[in-house]
C-alpha positions in Angstrom: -13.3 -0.7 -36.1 -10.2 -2.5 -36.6 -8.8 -5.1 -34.2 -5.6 -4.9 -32.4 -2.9 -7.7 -32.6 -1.6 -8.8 -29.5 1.4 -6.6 -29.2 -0.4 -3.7 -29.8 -2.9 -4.4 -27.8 -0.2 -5.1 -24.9 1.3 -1.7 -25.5 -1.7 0.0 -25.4 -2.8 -1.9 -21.7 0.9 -1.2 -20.7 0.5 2.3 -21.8 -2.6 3.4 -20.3 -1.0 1.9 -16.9 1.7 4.3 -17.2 -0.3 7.2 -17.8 -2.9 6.4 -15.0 -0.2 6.2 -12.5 1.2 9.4 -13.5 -2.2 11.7 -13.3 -3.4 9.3 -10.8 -0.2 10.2 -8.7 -1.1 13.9 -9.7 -4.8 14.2 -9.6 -6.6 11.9 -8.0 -9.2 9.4 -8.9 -11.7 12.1 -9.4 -10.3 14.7 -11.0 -8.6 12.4 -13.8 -10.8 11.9 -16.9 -11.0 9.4 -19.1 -10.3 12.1 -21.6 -7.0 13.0 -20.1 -5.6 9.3 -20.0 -6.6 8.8 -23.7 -5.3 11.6 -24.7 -2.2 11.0 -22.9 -1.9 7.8 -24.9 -3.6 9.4 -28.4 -6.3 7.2 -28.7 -10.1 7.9 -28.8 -12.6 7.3 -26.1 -14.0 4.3 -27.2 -10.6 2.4 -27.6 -10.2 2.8 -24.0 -13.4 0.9 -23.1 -11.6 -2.4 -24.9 -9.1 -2.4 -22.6 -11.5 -1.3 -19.1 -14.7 -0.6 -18.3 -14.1 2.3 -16.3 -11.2 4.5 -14.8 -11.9 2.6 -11.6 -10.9 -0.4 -13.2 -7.7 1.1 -14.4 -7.0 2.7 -11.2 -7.0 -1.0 -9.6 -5.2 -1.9 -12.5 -2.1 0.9 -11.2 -2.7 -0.4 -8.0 -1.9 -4.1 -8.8 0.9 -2.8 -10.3 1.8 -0.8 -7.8 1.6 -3.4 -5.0 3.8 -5.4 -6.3 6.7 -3.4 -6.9 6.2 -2.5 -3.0 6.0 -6.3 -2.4 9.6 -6.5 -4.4 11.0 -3.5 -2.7 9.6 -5.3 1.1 11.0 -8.6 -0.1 14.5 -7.4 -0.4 14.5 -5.4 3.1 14.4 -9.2 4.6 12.6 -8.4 7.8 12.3 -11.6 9.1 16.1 -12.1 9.1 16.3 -9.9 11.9 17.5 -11.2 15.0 15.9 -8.8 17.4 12.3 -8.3 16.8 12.0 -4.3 18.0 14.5 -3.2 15.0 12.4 -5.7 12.4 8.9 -3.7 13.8 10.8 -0.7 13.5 12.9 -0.7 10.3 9.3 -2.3 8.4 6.8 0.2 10.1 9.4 3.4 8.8 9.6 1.5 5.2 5.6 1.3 5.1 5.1 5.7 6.5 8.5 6.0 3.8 6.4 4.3 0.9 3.2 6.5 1.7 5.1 10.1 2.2 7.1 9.6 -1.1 5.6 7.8 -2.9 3.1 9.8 -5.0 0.5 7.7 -6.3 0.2 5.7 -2.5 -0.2 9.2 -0.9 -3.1 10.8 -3.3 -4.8 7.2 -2.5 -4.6 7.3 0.9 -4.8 11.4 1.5 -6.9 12.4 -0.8 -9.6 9.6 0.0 -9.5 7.3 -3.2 -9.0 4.1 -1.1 -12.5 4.6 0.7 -14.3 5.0 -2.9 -12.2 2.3 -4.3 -13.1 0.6 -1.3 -17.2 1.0 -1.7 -16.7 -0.5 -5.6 -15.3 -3.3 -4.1 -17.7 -6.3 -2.6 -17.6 -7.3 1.2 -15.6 -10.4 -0.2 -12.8 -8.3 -1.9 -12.4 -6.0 1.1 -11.6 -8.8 3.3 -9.5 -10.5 1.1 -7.3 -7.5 0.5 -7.0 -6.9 4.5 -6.2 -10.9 4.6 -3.5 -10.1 2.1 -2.0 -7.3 4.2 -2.3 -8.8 7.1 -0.4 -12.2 5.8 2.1 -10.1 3.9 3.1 -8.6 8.7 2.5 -12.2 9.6 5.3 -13.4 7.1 8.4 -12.0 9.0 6.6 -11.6 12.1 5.1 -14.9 13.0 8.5 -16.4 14.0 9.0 -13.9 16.8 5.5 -14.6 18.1 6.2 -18.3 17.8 9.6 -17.6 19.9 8.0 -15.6 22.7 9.6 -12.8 21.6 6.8 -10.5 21.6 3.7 -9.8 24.3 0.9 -11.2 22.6 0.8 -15.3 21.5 -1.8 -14.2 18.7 0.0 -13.9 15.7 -3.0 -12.6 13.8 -3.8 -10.1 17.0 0.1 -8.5 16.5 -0.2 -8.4 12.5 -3.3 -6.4 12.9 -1.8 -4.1 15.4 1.4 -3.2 13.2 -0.9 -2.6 10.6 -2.9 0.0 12.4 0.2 2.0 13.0 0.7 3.7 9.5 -3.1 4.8 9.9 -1.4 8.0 11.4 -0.6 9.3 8.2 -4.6 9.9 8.0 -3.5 12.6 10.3 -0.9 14.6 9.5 -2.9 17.7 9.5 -4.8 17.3 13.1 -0.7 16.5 14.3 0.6 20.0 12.0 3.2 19.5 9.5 5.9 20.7 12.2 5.4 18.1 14.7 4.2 15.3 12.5 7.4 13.8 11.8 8.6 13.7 15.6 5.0 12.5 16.5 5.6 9.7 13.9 9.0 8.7 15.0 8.1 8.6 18.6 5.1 6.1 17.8 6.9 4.2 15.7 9.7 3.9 18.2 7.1 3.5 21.0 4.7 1.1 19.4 7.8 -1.3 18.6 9.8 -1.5 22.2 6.2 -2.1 24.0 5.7 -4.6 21.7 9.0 -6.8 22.4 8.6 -9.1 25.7 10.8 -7.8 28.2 11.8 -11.5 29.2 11.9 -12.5 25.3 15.8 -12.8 25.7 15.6 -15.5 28.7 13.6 -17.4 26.4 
């Protein structure tokens, strides 16, 4: 078998990233074989297995990838440069339900149930350190508002967690009904955001 140089061999990695993200995005976790990303790239079975061990692996791989471009996309809304600490809850909990209703490959993870079997390949360890990373990722731009007064709670990592339980409701857009999710999630979002702002925060 012969070896790859390292340009092919980053081609190949890039490519099989490229193709999981697109039958990932269509199929699922389950339903994509490791047959259908090779032969979306036209290379054999065993190839595949020098660049993961599994589709799994691959499938975190996307993810990574994934993740960051959301980070970049996050980064550039500037959340924490708002002034007034209901619009920043606001305008970032409608970018997070945007990213997961059109955004293909974040909706078959969450809908279909991929996260939760991702989720049991992972150890204890990993799990937590990926919530830590979410929850960090709230605390960046919301922090300052805690530290102001702004906002009910004086637990940063108490308010983080709560805005992060918010998008859950996507898990739910059949119980809701398609016709009445989208008011549902407008009104929580809306909701959630005013009762979290300290009705005094502008005397402070």
């Amino acid at each position: 078998m012969r070896g790859f140089s390292d340009e092919e061999r980053a081609r190949i990695r890039e490519e099989l990233i490229t193709a999981g993200r697109e039958l990932f995005s269509q199929f699922g976790l389950q339903k994509t074989t490791i047959a259908d990303l090779t032969e979306e790239v036209g290379i054999g079975r065993s190839t595949f297995y020098r660049f993961f061990d599994s589709k799994e692996e691959l499938y975190l791989a996307v993810l990574e990838r994934e993740g960051e471009a959301v980070s970049r996309r996050l980064a550039d809304r500037a959340f924490g440069e708002r002034e007034d600490p209901q619009v920043a809850v606001e305008e970032f909990l409608r970018f997070v339900f945007e990213e997961i209703e059109t955004n293909p490959l974040i909706e078959q993870l969450v809908v279909s149930g991929d996260l939760d079997r991702l989720r049991d390949e992972r150890t204890d360890a990993q799990r937590e350190a990926e919530r830590e990373a979410e929850i960090e990722t709230i605390r960046a731009f919301l922090d300052p508002f805690v530290e102001r007064g702004q906002l009910h709670s004086d637990d940063p990592e108490l308010v983080a967690r709560a805005v992060a339980a918010v998008p859950y409701l996507t898990l739910h857009q059949d119980d809701i009904g398609s016709d009445s999710y989208p008011a549902v999630r407008d009104f929580v979002i809306e909701t959630f955001a005013r009762g979290l702002v300290d009705d005094d925060s502008g005397d402070t």
